[in-house]
N, C-alpha and C positions, 0 to 999 in steps of 0.2 A: 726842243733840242736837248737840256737837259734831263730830261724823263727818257728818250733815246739812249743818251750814251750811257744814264744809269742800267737800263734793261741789257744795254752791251756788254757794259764791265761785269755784271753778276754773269752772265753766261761767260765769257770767259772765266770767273771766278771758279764756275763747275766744272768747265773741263779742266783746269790745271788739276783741282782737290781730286775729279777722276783717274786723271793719269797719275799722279804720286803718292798717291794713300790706296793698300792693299783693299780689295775686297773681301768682307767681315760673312761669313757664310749667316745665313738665317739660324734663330733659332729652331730645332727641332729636323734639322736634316739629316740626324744621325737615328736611322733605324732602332726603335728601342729595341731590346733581344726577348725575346719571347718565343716558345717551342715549335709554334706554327707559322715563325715568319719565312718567308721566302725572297723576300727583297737581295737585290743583287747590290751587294756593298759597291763596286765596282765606280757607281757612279756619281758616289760621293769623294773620291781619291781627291778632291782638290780640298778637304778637310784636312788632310793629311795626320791625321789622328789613327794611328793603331789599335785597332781593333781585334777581340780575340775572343773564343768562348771561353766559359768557365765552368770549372768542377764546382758545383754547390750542396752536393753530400755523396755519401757513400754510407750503405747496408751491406755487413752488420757493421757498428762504430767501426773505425781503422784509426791511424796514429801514424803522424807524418813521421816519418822518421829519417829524409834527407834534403834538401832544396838547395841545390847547385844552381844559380843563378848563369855562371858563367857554360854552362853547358847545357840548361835551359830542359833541366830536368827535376822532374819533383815524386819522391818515393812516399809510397805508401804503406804499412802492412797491418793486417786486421785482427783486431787485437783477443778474436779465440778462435782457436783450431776448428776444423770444418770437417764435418762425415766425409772420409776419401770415397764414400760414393753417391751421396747427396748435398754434391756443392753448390749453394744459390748463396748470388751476392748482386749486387747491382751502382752503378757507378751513373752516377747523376752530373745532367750538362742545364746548361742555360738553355741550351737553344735545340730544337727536334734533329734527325736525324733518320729518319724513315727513308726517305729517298735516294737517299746516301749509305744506309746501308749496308749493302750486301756489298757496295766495292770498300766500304773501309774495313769489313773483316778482312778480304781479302788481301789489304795491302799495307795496312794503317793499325791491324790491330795481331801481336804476338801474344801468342801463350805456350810457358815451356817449363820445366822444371829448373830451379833454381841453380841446384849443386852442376847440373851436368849441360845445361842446357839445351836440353829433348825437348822437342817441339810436343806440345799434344796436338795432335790432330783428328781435330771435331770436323766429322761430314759438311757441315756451311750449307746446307740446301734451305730454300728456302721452302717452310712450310706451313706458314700462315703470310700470305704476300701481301700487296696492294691491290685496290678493284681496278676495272677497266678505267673509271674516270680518274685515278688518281689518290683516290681519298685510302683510309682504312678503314677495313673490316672493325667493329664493333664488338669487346667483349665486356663484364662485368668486373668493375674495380674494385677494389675491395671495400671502399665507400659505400658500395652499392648505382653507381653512375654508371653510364655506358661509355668509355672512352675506347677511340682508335688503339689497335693493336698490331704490332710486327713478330711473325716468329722464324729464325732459320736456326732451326735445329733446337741446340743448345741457348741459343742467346736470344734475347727477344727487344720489343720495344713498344711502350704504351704514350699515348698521342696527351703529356701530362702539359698544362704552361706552364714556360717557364723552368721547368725540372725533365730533363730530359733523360729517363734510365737508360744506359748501356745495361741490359741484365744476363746474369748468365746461369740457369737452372739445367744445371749437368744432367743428361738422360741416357745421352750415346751408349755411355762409357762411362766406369767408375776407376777414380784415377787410382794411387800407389798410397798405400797408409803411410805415414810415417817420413810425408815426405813435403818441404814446399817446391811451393809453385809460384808463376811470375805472370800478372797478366801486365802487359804494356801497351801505352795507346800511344801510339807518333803523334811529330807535330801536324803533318799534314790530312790528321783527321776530321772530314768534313764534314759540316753541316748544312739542314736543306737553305740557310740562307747565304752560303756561301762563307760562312765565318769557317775560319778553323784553329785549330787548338795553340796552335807558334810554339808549344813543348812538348816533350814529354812526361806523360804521368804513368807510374809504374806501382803495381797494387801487388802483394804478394799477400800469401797463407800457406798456411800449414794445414796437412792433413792427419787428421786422427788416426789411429790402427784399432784393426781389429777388435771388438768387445772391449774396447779404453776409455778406461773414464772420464770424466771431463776434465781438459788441462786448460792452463789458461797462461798463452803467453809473455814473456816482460814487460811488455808495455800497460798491462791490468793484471793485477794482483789478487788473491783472495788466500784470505788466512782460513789453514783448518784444524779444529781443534783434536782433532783424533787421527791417527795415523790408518792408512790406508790399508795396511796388513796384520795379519795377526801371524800366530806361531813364535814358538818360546825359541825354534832353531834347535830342533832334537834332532836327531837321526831317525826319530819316526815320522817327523816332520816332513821330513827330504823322503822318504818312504811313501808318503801319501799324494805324493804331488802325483796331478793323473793326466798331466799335460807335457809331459817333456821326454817322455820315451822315447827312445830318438834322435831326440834334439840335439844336434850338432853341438848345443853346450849343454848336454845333460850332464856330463860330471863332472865339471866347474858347478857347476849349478847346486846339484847334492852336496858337493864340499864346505859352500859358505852358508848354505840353510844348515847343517849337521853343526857348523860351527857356529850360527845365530849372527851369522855376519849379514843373513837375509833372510828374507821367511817371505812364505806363500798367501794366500787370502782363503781367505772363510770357507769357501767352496771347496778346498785342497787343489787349486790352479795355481801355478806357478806366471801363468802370463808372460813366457819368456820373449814373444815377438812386440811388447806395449814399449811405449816408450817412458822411462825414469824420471822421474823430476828430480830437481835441485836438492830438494830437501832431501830425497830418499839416496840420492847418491851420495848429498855431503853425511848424511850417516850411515852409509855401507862404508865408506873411507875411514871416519873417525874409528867406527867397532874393528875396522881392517886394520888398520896403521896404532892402536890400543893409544890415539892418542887423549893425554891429560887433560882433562877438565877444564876449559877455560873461562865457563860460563860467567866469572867473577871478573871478568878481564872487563865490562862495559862496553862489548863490542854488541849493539842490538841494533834491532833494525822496527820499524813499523809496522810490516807485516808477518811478525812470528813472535809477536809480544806472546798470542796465545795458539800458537801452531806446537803439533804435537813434536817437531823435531826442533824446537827451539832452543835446545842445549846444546844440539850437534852443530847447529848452524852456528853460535855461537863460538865453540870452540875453534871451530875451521875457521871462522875469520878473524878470531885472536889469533891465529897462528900464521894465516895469511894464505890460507890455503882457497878460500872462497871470497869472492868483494859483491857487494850490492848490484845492483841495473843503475841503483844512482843512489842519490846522498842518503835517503833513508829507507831505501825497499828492499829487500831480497828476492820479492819472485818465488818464492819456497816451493809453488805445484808449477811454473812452466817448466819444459821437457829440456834435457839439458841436452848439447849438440855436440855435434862430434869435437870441433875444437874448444868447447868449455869443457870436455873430459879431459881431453889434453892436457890443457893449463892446470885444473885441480892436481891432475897427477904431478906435474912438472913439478908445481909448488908444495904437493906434502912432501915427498921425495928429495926435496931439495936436490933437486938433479944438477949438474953441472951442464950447462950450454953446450949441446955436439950438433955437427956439422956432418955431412954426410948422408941423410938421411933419404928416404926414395923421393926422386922426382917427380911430383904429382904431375897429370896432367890440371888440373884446377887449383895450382900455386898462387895465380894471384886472385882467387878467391879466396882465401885464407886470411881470415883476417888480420892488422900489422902485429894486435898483442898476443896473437898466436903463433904468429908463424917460430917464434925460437922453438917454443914446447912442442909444435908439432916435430918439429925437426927433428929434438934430441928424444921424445918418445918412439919416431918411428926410427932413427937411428938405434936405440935400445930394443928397438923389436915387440915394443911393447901394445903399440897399435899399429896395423896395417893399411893399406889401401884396398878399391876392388879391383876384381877385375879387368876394368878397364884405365887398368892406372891412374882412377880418382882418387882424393879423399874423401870430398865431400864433407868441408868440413861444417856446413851449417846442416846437415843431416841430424836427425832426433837418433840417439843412442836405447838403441832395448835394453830391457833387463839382463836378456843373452851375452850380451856385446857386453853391458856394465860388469858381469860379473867371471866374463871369458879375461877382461884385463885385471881386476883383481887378483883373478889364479893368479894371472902371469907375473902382477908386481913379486907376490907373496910367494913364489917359486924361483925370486934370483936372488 
């Protein structure tokens, strides 16, 4: 009788522990993530664990440069200027995305110009598909292995674990020199196992112009020890240039070579469409504005210990006319933008604060420590907009444009 009610009271004992103690899922019911999975998350939902893909690199190097948590967005830009007409970059996931695809171009994935917002738009066909069974076509990786391949058009996609590239080797279409661009992926960009991204992630670059040397944006730095042009700034100087005939600033241009406020390259090319770096503008400025020496003021920086404009850079931000990317760099060769001209000018100038100025249409693109200096330059008339009532102010400034608002300072 006793051996009974023992065997009774333990079962009672197990259903009570069943009913008021949660069920503990197993180990191992959370699909590891890997490129080739396909499992439908869907029917683990009583895990209650959020699950998501992940970005796990990007070619070439890039450099975060925003993560807003609350709006569940995280920015990218890659940290050297790209041929505007051979752009390949590629953007790496946890998990595959072949089967998926062709509708997340379609609805998941933007590409546009920064300043203005212009979509590019790439044909999206697809031209390397999937087989009838499912699988991918087979090409040669650079290992030398055979792995799965996807291509629609411009963008493609290789069958890697683990490392899933978004890639995008431009062919269509060669984009605009001189100009960035915005590639953005939504949250709800899927993959074949059904994960998806829960933010966004937005990749930007800049495009190189024409016959231009190689720049290298703020976020990577390189010191160089000899200045990128030669000429002493004669009038024969400005005479020999065999590139600007015509040019909308051909006599701004002859003006500040004649005057040695700029000089041409080796070849007798003036390069008026390339875009200007930091260093080359902060000493068109200092020889512009004949300002004094400051190189003794102990204003230096870590990348122009031994750069050929290390004096001018120096002077300018003794005087407060130029500041670092941060506590000890300058940036000396990346391209300076439409609103870092601005500011320069504001601040050699010592301009007084005005109001008034034209109404961009891409106002609250403009960055916060700009917008005064855009105002009171484009109130003074000193820089313009375009045509289409932009400014444009993350736009790379040419030699043209650097040396059209010199005149203009130098003539009020």
């Amino acid at each position: 009788m006793s051996k009974k009610f023992s065997t009774r009271r333990y079962i009672w004992l197990v259903l009570l522990l069943s009913i008021f103690l949660p069920l503990s899922p197993l180990p191992g019911n959370v699909p590891a993530a890997n490129a080739d999975s396909t499992t439908n998350l869907t029917q683990n939902s009583a895990v209650n664990i959020p699950i998501t893909a992940k970005l796990v690199d990007i070619e070439p190097a890039a450099t975060e440069i925003a993560n807003d948590p609350s709006a569940q967005i995280i920015k990218y830009r890659f940290n050297d200027v790209m041929d505007y007409a051979h752009v390949k970059l590629a953007i790496y996931f946890s998990n595959g995305f072949f089967r998926t695809f062709e509708a997340n171009l379609a609805k998941n994935v933007k590409f546009y110009e920064k300043d203005t917002g212009t979509p590019v738009n790439l044909p999206n066909k697809v031209t390397v598909g999937m087989l009838d069974n499912g699988s991918l076509s087979s090409r040669t990786w650079a290992d030398g292995t055979q792995r799965g391949y996807m291509e629609i058009t411009d963008w493609y996609f290789w069958q890697i674990r683990a490392r899933a590239p978004l890639g995008l080797n431009l062919k269509s279409q060669a984009l605009q020199p001189n100009t960035t661009y915005v590639i953005e992926i939504g949250p709800d960009f899927e993959l074949n196992n059904g994960l998806k991204l829960g933010k966004t992630y937005s990749f930007e670059f800049t495009t190189r112009g024409k016959d231009a040397q190689a720049i290298t944006l703020p976020t990577k730095t390189t010191a160089t020890t000899t200045p990128p042009k030669t000429g002493n700034g004669t009038p024969n100087d400005a005479g020999r240039l065999s590139d600007i005939s015509g040019h909308w600033a051909e006599a701004g241009t002859k003006q500040l070579v004649a005057a040695g406020i700029m000089s041409g390259y080796q070849d007798n090319t003036f390069k008026p469409d390339n875009s200007i770096t930091r260093a080359e503008f902060c000493t068109v400025m200092v020889k512009a504005f004949k300002l004094e020496d400051r190189t003794g003021a102990g204003v230096n920086f870590a990348d122009t210990v031994n750069h050929w404009a290390k004096d001018s850079i120096a002077t300018a931000a003794a005087l407060g006319i130029v500041h670092g990317v941060d506590g000890n760099n300058f940036a000396p060769d990346a391209p300076v933008t439409r609103e870092q001209m601005a500011l320069m000018i504001y601040q050699a100038e010592k301009m007084f604060p005005l109001s008034g100025g034209q109404e961009y249409s891409d106002m609250a693109r403009i960055s916060g420590w700009a917008r005064e200096a855009v105002n009171t330059v484009s109130a003074q008339e000193i820089m313009s907009g375009y045509p289409d009532h932009s400014f444009r102010p993350q736009a790379l400034v040419s030699r043209a444009e650097a040396a059209a608002v010199i005149v203009k300072l130098s003539a009020q």
